[in-house]
VEXDREN-2710 file (C-alpha; in Angstrom, 1 decimal):
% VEXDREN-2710
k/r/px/py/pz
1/UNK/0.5/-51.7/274.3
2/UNK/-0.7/-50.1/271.3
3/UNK/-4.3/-49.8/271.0
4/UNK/-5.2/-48.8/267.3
5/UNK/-8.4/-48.5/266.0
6/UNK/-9.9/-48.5/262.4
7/UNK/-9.2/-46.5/260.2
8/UNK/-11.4/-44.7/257.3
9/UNK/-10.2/-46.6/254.3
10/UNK/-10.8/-50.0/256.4
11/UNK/-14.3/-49.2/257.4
12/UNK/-15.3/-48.3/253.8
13/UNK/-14.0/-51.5/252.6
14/UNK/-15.9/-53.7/255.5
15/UNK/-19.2/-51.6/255.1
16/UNK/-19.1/-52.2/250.9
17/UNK/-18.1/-56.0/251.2
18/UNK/-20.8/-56.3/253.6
19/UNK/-23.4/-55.2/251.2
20/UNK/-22.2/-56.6/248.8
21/UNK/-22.8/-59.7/250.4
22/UNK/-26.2/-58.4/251.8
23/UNK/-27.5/-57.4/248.2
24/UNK/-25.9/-61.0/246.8
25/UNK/-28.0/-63.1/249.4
26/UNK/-31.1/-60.8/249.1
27/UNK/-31.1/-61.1/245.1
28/UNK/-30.5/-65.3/245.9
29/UNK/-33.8/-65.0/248.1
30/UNK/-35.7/-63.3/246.0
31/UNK/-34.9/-65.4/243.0
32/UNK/-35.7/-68.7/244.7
33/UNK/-39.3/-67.0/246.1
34/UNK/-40.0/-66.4/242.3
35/UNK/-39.2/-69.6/241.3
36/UNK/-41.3/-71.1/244.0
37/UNK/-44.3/-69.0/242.8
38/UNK/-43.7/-70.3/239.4
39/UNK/-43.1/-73.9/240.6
40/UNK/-46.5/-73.6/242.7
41/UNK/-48.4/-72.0/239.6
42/UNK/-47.0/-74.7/237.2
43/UNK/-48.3/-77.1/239.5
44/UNK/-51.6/-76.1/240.3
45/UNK/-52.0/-75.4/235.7
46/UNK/-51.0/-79.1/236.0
47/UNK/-53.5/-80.3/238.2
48/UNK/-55.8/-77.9/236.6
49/UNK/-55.3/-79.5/233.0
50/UNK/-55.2/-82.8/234.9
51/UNK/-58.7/-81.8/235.7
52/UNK/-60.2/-80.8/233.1
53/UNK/-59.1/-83.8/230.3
54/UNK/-60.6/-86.2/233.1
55/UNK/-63.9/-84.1/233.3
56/UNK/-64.3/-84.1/229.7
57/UNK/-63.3/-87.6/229.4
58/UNK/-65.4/-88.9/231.4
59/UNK/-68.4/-87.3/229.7
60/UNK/-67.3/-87.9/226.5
61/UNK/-66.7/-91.8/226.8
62/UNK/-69.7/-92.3/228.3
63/UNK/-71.9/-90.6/225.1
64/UNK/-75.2/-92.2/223.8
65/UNK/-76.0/-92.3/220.6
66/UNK/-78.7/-90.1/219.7
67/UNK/-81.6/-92.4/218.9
68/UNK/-84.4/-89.5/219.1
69/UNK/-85.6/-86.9/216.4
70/UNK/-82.7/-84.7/215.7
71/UNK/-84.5/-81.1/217.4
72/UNK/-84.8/-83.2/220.7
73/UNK/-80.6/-82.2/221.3
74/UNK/-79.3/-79.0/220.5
75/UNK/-76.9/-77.1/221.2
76/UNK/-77.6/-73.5/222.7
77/UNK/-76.0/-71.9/220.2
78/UNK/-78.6/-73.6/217.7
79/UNK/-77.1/-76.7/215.8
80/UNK/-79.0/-80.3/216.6
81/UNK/-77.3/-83.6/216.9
82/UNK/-78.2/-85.5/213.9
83/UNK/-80.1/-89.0/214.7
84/UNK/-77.7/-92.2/215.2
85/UNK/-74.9/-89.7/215.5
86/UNK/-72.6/-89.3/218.9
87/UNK/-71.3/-86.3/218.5
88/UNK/-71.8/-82.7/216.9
89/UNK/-68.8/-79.6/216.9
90/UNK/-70.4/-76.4/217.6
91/UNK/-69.0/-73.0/218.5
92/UNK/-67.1/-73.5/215.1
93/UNK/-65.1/-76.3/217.0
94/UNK/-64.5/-74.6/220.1
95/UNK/-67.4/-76.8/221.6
96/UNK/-69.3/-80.4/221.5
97/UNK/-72.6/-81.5/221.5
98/UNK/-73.4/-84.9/222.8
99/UNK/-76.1/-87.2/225.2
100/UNK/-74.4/-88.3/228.3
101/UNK/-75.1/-91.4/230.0
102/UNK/-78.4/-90.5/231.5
103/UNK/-79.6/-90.2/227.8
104/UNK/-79.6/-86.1/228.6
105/UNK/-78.3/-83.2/226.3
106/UNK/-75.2/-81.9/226.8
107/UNK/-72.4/-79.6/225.2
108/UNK/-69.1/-78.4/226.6
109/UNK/-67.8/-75.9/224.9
110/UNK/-65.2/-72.8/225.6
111/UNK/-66.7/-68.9/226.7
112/UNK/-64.1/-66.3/225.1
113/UNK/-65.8/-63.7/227.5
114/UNK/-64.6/-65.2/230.4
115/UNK/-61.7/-67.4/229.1
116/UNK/-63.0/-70.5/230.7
117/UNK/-64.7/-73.8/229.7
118/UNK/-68.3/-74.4/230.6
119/UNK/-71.3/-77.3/230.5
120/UNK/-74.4/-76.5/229.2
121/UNK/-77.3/-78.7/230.4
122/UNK/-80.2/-78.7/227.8
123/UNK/-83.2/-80.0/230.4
124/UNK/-82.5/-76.9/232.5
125/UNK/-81.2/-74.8/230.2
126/UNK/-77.8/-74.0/232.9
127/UNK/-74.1/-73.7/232.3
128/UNK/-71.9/-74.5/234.5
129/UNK/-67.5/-73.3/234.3
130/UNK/-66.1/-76.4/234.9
131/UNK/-62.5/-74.3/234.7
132/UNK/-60.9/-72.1/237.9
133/UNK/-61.1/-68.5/237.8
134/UNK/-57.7/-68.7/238.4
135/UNK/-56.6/-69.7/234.9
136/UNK/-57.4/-68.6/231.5
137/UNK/-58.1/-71.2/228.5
138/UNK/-55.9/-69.3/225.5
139/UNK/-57.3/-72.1/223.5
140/UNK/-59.5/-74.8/223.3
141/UNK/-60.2/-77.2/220.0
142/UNK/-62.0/-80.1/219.3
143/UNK/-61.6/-81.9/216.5
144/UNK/-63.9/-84.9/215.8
145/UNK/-63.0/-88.2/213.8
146/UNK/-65.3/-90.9/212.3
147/UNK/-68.8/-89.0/213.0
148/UNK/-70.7/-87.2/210.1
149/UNK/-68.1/-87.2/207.4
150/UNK/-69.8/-88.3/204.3
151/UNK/-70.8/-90.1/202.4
152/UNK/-70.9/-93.2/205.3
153/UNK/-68.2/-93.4/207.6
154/UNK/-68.0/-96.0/209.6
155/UNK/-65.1/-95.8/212.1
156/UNK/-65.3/-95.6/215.9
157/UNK/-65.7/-91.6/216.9
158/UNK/-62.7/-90.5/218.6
159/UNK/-62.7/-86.9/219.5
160/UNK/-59.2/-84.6/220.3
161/UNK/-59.3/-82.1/222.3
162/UNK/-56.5/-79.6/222.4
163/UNK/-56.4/-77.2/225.0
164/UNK/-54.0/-74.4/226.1
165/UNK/-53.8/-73.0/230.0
166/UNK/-52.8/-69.8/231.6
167/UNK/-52.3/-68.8/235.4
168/UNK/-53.7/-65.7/236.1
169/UNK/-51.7/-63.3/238.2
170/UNK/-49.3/-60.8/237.8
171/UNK/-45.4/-61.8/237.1
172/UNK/-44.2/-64.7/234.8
173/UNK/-47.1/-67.2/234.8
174/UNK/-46.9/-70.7/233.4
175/UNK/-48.8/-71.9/230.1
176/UNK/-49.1/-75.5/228.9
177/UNK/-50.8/-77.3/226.2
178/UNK/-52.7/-80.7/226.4
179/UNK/-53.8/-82.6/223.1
180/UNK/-55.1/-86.0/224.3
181/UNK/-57.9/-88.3/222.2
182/UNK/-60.5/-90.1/223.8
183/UNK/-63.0/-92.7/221.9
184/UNK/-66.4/-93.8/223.0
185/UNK/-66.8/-96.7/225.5
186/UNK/-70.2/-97.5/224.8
187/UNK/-70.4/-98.6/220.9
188/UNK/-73.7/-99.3/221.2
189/UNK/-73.8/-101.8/217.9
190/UNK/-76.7/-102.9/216.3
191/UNK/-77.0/-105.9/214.6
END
């Protein structure tokens, strides 16, 4: 019986294939915990967005026309929604101006401070972020079609909002960019 043992050169070998092996499956692990972290971010910036275009759509939809002296709607930053008009871009179109359904002043519009979206209320004088703290808006436009463009123009509003999103955090984080138009529901037609 020979009993023979392992040698130097053979222990060398099994020790470096084994981390080899080690370091392949630990750098496979890794990878696929940073994906998940991306996949989970993506997600939530998704829902986020999905948020924030149904928030604003919902307010926007449901707008009034502003039947009242023009000084009784203004924005906080100073403009006033002109009489018989829906809408007004303020915030050099980084916000809008509008009566909601309840006949009240408001104006959504982005803060660049804090990199979020907020509603101002006029009968209380209170914003309100409407946006996580845990993503950034890069960008937010609005861009307004058949409202105040002289000399008399006469098709429905329809406003487009374009907006770009951020995850906060540290690593590779997500960004996305939503355009969507939405148009008045009540026309509110004289005749």
């Amino acid at each position: 019986m020979s009993s023979r043992g392992l040698t130097l050169i053979e222990l060398i070998v099994a020790v470096t294939l084994f981390s080899i092996i080690i370091v392949v499956i630990f750098s496979i692990f890794v990878s696929s915990v940073k994906l998940q972290r991306y996949s989970l971010s993506y997600q939530y910036l998704l829902d986020q967005g999905s948020y924030v275009m149904e928030y604003t759509s919902r307010f926007i939809r449901m707008a009034k026309k502003n039947k009242d002296t023009p000084t009784t709607c203004c924005s906080s930053s100073g403009p006033c929604l002109a009489m018989n008009a829906n809408y007004l871009l303020t915030r050099s179109g980084n916000g809008l101006l509008f009566r909601n359904y309840e006949n009240n002043c408001r104006e959504i519009y982005y803060d660049a401070t804090n990199k979020r979206l907020k509603l101002w209320e006029a009968e209380t004088a209170k914003e309100y972020f409407f946006t996580s703290p845990k993503i950034q808006i890069a960008s937010f436009k609005i861009n307004l079609v058949g409202e105040n463009q002289p000399p008399a123009d006469t098709r429905q509003p329809r406003v487009t909002i374009f907006l770009e999103m951020q995850s906060v955090g540290q690593g590779s984080q997500p960004k996305i960019q939503l355009q969507t138009t939405f148009s008045q529901r009540d026309l509110d037609v004289e005749e």
